[in-house]
Chimera marker file (.cmm) of the C-alpha trace (Angstrom):
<marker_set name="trace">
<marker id="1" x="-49.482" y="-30.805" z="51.436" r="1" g="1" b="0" radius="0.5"/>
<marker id="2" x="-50.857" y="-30.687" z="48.134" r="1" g="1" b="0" radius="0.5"/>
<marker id="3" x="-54.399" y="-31.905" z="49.221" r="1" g="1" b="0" radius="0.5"/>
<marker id="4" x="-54.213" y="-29.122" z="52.004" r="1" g="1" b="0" radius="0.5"/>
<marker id="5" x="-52.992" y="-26.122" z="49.409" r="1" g="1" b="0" radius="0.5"/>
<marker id="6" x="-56.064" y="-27.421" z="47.199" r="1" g="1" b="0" radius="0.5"/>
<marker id="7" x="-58.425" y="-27.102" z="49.500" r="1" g="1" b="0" radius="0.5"/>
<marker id="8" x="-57.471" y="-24.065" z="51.379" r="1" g="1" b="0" radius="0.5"/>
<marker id="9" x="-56.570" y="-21.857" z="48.194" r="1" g="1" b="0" radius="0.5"/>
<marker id="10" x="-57.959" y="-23.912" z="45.044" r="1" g="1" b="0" radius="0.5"/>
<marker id="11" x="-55.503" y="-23.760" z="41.826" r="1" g="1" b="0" radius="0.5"/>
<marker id="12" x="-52.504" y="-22.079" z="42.118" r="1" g="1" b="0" radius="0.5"/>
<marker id="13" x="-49.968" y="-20.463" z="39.470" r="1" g="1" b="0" radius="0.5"/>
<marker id="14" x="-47.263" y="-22.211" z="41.024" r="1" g="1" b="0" radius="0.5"/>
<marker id="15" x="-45.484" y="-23.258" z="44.199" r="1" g="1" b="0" radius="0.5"/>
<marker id="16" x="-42.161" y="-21.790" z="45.709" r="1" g="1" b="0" radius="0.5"/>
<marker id="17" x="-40.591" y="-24.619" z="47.325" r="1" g="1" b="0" radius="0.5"/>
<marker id="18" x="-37.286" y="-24.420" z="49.892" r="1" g="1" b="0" radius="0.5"/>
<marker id="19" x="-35.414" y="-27.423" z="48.690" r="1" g="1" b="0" radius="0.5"/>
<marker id="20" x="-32.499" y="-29.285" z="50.523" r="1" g="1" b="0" radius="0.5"/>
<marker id="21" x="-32.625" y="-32.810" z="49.422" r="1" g="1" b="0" radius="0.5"/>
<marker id="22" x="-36.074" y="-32.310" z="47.364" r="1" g="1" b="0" radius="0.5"/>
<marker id="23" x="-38.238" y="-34.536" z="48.831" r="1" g="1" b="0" radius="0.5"/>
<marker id="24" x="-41.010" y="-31.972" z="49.640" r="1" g="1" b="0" radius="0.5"/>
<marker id="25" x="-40.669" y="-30.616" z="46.267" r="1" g="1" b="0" radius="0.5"/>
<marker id="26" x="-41.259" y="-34.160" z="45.060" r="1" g="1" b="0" radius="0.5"/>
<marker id="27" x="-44.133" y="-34.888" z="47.574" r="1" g="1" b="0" radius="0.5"/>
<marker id="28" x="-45.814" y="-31.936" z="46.307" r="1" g="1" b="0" radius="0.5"/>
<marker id="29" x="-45.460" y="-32.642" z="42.768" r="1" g="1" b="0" radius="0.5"/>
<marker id="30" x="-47.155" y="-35.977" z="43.386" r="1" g="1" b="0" radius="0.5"/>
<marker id="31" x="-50.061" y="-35.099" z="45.380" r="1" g="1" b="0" radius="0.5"/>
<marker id="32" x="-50.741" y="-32.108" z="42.424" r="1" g="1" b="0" radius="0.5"/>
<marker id="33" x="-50.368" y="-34.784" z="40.099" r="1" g="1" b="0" radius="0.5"/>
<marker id="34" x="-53.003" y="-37.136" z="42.080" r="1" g="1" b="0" radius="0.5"/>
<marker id="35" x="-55.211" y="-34.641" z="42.116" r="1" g="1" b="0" radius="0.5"/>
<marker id="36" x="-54.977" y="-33.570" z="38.263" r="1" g="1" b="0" radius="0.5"/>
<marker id="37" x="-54.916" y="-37.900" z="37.170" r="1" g="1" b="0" radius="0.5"/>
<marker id="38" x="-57.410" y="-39.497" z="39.973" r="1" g="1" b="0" radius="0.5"/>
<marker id="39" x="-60.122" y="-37.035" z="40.545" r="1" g="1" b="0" radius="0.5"/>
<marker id="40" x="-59.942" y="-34.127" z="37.747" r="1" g="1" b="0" radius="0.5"/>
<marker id="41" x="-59.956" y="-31.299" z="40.303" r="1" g="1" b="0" radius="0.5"/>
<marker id="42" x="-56.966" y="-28.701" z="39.032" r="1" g="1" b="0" radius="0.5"/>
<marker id="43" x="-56.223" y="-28.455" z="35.277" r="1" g="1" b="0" radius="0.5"/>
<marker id="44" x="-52.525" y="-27.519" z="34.781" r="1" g="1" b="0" radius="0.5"/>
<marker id="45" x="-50.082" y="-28.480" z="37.739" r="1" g="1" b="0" radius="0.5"/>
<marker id="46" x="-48.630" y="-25.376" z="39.253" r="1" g="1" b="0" radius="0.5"/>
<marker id="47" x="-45.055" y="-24.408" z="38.313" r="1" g="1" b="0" radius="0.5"/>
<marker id="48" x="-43.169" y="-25.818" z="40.876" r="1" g="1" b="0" radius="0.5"/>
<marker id="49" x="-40.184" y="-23.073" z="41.819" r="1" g="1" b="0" radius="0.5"/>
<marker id="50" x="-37.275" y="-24.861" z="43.503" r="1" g="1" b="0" radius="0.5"/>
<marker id="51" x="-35.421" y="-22.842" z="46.146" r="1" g="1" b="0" radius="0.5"/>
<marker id="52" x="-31.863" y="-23.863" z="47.321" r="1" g="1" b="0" radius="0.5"/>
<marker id="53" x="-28.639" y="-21.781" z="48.704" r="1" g="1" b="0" radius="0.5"/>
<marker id="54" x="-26.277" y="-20.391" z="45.789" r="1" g="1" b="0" radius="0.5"/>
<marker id="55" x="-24.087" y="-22.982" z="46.702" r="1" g="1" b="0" radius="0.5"/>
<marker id="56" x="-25.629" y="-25.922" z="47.166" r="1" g="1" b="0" radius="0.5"/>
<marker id="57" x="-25.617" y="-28.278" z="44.659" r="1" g="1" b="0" radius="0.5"/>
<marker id="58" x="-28.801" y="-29.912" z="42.562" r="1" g="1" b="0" radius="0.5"/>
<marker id="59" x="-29.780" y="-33.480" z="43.389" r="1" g="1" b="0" radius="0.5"/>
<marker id="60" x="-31.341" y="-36.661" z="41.562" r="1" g="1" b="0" radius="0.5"/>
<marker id="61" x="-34.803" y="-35.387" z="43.053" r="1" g="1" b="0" radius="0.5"/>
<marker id="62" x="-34.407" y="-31.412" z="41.601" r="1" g="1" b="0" radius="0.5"/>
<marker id="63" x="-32.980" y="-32.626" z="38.289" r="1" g="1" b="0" radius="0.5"/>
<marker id="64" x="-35.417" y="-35.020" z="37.695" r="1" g="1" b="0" radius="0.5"/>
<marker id="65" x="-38.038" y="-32.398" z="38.518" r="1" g="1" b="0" radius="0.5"/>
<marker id="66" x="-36.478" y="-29.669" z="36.612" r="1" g="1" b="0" radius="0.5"/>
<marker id="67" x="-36.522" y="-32.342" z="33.484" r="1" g="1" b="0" radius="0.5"/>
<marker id="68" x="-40.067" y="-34.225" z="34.244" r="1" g="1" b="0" radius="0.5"/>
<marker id="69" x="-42.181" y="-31.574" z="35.782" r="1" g="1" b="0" radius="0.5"/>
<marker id="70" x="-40.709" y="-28.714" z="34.426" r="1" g="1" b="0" radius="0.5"/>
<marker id="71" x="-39.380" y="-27.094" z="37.948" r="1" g="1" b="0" radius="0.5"/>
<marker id="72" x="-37.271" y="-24.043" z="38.141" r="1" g="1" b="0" radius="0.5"/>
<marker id="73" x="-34.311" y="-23.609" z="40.127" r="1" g="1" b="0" radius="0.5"/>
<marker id="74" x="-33.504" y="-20.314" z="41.803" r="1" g="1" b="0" radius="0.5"/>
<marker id="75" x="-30.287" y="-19.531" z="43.858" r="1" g="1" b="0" radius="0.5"/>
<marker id="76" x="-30.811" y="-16.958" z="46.495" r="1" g="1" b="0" radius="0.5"/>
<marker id="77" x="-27.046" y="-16.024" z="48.764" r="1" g="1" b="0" radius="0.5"/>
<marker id="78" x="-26.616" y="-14.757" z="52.115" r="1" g="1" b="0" radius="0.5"/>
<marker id="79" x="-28.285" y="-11.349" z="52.065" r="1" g="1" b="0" radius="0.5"/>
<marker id="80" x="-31.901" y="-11.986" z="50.933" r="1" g="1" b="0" radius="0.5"/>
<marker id="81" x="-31.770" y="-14.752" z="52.762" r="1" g="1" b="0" radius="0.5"/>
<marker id="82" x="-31.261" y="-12.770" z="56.258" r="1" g="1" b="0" radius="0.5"/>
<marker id="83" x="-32.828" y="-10.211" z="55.054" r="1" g="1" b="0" radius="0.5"/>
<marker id="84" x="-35.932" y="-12.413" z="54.778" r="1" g="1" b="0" radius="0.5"/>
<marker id="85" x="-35.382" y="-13.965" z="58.393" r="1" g="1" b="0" radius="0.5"/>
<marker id="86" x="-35.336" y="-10.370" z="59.514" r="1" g="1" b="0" radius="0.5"/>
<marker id="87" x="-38.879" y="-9.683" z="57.693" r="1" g="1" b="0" radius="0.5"/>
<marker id="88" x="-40.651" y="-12.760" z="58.772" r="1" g="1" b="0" radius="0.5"/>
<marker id="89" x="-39.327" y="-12.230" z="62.189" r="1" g="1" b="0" radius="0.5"/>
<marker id="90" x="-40.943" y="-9.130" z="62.379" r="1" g="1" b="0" radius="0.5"/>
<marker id="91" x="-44.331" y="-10.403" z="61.313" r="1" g="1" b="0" radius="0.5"/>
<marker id="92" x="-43.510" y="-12.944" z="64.588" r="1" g="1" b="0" radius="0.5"/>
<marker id="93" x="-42.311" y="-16.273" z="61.771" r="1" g="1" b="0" radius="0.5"/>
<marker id="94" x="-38.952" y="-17.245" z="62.872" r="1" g="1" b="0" radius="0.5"/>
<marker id="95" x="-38.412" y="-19.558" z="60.072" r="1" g="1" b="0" radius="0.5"/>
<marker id="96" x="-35.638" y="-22.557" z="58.964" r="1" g="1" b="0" radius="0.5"/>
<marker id="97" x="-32.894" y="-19.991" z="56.546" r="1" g="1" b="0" radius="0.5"/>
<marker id="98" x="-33.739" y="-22.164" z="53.441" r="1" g="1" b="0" radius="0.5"/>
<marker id="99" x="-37.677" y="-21.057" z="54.129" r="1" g="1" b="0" radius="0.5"/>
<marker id="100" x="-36.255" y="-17.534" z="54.583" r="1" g="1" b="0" radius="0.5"/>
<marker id="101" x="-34.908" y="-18.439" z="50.575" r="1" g="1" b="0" radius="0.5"/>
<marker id="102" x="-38.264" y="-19.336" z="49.621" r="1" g="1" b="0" radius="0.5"/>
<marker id="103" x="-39.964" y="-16.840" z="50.924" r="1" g="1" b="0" radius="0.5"/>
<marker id="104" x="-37.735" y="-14.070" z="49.370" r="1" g="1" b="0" radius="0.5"/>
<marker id="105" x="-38.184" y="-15.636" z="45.580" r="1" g="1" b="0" radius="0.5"/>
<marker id="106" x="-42.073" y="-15.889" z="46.547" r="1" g="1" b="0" radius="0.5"/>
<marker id="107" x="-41.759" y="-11.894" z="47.393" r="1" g="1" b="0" radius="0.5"/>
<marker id="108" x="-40.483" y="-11.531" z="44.208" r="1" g="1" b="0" radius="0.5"/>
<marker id="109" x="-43.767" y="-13.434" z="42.004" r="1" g="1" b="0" radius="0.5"/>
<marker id="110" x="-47.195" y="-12.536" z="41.497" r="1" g="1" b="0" radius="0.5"/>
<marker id="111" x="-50.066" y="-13.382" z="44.366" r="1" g="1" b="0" radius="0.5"/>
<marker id="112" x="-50.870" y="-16.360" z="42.261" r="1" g="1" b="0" radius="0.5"/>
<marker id="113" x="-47.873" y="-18.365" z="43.897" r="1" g="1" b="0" radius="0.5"/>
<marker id="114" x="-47.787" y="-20.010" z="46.939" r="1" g="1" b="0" radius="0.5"/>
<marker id="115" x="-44.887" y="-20.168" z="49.209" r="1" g="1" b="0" radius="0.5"/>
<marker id="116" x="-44.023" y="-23.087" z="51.692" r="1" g="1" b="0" radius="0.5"/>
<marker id="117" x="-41.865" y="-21.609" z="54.306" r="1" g="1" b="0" radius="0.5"/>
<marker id="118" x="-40.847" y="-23.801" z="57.777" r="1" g="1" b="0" radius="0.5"/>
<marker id="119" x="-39.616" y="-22.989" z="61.615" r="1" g="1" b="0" radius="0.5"/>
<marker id="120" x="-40.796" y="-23.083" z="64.916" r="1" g="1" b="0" radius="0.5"/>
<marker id="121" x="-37.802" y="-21.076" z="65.845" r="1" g="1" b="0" radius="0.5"/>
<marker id="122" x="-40.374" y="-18.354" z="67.659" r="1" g="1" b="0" radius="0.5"/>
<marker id="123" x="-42.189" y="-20.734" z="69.464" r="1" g="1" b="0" radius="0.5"/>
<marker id="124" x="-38.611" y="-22.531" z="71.221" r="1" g="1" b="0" radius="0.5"/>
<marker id="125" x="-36.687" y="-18.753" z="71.388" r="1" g="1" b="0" radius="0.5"/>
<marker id="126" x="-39.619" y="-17.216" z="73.118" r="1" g="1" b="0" radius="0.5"/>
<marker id="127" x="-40.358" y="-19.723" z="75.948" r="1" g="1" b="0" radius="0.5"/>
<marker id="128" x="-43.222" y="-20.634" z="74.612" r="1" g="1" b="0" radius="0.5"/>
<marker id="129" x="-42.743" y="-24.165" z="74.256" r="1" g="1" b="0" radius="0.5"/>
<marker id="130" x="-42.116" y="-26.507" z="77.579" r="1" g="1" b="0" radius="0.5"/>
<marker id="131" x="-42.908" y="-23.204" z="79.872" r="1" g="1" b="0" radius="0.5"/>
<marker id="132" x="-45.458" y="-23.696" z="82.467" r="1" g="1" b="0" radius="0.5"/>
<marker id="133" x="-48.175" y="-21.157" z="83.394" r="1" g="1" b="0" radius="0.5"/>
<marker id="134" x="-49.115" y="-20.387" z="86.884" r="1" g="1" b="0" radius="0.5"/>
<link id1="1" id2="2" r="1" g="1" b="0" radius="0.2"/>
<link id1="2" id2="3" r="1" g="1" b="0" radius="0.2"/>
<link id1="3" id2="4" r="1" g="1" b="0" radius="0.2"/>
<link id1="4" id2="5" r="1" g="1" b="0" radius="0.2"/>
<link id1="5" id2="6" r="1" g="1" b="0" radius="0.2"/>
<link id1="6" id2="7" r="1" g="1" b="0" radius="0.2"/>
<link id1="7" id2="8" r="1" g="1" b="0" radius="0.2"/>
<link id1="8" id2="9" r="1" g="1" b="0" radius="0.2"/>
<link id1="9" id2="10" r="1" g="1" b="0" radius="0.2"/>
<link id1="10" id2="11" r="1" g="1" b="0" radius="0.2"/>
<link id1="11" id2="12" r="1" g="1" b="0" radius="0.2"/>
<link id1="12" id2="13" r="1" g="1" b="0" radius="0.2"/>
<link id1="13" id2="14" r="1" g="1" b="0" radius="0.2"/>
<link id1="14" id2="15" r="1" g="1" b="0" radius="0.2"/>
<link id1="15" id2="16" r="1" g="1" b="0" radius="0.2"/>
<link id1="16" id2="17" r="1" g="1" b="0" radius="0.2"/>
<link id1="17" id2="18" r="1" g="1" b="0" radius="0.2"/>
<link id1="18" id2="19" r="1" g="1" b="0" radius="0.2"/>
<link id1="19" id2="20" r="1" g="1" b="0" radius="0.2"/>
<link id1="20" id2="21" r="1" g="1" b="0" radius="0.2"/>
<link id1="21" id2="22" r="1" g="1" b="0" radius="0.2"/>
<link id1="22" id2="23" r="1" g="1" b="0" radius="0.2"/>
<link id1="23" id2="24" r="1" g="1" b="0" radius="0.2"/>
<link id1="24" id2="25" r="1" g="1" b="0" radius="0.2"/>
<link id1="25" id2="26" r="1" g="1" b="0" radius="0.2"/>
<link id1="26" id2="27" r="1" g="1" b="0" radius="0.2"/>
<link id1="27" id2="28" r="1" g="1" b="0" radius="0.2"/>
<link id1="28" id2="29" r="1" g="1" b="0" radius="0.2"/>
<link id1="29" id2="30" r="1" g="1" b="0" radius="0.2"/>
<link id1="30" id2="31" r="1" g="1" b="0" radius="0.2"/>
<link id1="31" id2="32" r="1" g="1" b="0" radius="0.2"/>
<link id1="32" id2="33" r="1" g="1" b="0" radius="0.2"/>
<link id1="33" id2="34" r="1" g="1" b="0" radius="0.2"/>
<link id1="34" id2="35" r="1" g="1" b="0" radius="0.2"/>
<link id1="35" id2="36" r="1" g="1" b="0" radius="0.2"/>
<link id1="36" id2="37" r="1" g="1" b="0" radius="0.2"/>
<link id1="37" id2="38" r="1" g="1" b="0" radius="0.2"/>
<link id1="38" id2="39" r="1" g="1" b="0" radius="0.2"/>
<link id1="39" id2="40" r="1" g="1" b="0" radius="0.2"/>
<link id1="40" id2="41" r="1" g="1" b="0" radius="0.2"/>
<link id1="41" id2="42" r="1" g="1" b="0" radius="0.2"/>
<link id1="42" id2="43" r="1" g="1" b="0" radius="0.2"/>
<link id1="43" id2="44" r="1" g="1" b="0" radius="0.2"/>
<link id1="44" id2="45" r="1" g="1" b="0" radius="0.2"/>
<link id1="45" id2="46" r="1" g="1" b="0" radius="0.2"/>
<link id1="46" id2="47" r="1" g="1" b="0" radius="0.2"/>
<link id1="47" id2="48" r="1" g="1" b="0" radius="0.2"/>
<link id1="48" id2="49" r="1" g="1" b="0" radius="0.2"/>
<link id1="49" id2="50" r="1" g="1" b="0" radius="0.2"/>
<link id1="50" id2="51" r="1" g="1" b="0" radius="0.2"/>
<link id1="51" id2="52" r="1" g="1" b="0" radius="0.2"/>
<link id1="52" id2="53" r="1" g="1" b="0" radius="0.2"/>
<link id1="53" id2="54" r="1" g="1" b="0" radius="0.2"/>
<link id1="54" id2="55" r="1" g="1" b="0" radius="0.2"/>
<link id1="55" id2="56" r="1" g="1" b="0" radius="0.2"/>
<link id1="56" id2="57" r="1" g="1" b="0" radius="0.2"/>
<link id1="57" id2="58" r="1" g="1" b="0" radius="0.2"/>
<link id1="58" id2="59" r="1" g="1" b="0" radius="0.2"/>
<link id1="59" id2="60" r="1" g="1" b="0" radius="0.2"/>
<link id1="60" id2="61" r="1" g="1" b="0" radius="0.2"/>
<link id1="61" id2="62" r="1" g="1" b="0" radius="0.2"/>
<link id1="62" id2="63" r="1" g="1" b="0" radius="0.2"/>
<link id1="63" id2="64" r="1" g="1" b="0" radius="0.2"/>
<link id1="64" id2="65" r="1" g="1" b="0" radius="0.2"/>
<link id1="65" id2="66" r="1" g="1" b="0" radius="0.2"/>
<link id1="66" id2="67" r="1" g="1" b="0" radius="0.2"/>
<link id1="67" id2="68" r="1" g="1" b="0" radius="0.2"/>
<link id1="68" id2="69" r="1" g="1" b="0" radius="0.2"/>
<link id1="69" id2="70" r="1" g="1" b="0" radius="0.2"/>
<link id1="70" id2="71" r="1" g="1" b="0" radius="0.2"/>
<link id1="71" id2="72" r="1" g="1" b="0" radius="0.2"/>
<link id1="72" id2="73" r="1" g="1" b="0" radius="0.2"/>
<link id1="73" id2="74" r="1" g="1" b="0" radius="0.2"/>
<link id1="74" id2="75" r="1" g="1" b="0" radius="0.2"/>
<link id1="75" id2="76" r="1" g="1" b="0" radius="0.2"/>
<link id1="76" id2="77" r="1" g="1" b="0" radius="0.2"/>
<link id1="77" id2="78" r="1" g="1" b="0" radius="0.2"/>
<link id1="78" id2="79" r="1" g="1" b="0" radius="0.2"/>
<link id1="79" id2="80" r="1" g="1" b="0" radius="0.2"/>
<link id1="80" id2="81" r="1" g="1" b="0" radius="0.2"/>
<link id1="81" id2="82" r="1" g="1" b="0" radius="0.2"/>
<link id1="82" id2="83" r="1" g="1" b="0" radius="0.2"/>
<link id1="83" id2="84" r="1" g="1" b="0" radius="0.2"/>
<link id1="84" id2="85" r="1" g="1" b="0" radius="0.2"/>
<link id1="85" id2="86" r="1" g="1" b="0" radius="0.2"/>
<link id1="86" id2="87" r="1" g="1" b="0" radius="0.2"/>
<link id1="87" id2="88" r="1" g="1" b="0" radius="0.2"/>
<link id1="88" id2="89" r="1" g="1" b="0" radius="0.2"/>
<link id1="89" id2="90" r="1" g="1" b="0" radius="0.2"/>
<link id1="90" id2="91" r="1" g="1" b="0" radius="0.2"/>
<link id1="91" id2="92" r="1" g="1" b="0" radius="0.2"/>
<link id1="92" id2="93" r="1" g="1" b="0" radius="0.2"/>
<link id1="93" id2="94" r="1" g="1" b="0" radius="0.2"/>
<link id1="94" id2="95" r="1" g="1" b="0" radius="0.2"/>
<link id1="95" id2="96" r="1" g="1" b="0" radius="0.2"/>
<link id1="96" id2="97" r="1" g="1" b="0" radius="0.2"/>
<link id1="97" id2="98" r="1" g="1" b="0" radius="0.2"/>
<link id1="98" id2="99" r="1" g="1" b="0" radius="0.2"/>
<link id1="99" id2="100" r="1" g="1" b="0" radius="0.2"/>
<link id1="100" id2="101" r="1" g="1" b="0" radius="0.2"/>
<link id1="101" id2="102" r="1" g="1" b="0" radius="0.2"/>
<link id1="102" id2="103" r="1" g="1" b="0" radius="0.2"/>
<link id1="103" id2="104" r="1" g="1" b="0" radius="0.2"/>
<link id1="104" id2="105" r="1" g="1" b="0" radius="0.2"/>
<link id1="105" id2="106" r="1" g="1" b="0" radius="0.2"/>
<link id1="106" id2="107" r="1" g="1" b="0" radius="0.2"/>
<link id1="107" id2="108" r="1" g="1" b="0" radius="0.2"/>
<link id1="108" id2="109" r="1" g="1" b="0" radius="0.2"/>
<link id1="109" id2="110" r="1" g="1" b="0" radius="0.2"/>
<link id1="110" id2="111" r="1" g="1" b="0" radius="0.2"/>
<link id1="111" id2="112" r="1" g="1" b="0" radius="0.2"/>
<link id1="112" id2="113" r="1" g="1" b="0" radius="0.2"/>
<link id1="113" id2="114" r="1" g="1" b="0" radius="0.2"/>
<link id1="114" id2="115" r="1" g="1" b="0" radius="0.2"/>
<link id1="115" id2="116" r="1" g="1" b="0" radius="0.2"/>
<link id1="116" id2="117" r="1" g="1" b="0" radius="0.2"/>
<link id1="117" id2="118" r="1" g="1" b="0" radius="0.2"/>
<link id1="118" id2="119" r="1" g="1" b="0" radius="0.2"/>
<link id1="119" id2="120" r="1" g="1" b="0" radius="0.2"/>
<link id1="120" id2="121" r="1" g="1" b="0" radius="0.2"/>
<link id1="121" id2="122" r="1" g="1" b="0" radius="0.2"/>
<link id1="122" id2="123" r="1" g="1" b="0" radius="0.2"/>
<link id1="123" id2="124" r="1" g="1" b="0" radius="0.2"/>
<link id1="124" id2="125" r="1" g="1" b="0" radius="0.2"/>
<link id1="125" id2="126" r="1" g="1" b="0" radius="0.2"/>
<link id1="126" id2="127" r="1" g="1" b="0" radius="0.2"/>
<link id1="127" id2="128" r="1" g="1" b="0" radius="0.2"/>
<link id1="128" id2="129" r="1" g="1" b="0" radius="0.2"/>
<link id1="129" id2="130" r="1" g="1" b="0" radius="0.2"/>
<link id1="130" id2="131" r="1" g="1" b="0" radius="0.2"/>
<link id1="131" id2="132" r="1" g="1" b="0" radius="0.2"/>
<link id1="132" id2="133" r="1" g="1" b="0" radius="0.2"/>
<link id1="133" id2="134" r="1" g="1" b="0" radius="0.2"/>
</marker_set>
């Protein structure tokens, strides 16, 4: 995923994450850091901004990111979180909730942050997917 954000977009301030366990956080952290050590082609990694539900709880992979990488942890509740659904929904993106977290810390940043948001919610709720034509 890093690879792909590098080539589509080039260097990023950071990278708002939605983060359950943390191994996409951790994934992208990596690849950033592959393509920083083996080939020179960012500078700085991006910050790495680590979603997750106000009560969920941290694991080995976030606290080892917050300490090594430098991630930040935000908490989003209930209420941005629907209220994001409700937005992307509109804009036809009928996303995973914790995505819906993501995207409403990314809302929050500056258009040098990149958001990583999830679902194909739209695609299964609309009959899109499995329907025949004809």
């Amino acid at each position: 995923m890093a690879y792909e954000l590098y080539e589509q977009v080039g260097e990023v301030e950071g990278v708002v994450l939605p983060m359950e366990r943390g191994y996409l956080a951790l994934a992208v952290y990596e690849g950033f850091r592959e393509l920083r050590e083996w080939g020179g082609f960012i500078g700085d990694l991006p910050r790495l901004i680590l979603v997750k539900h106000r009560a969920g709880r941290m694991t080995e992979i976030s606290d080892w990111l917050v300490r090594a990488a430098g991630a930040r942890v935000v908490d989003v509740g209930d209420e941005e979180t629907i209220r994001s659904m409700i937005e992307l929904a509109r804009d036809g993106m009928y996303v995973k909730p914790v995505s819906a977290m993501a995207y409403a810390v990314a809302s929050t940043l500056g258009r040098d942050y990149v958001v990583v948001i999830t679902g194909t919610g739209g695609l299964r709720s609309t009959g899109l997917v499995g329907s025949s034509v004809g």
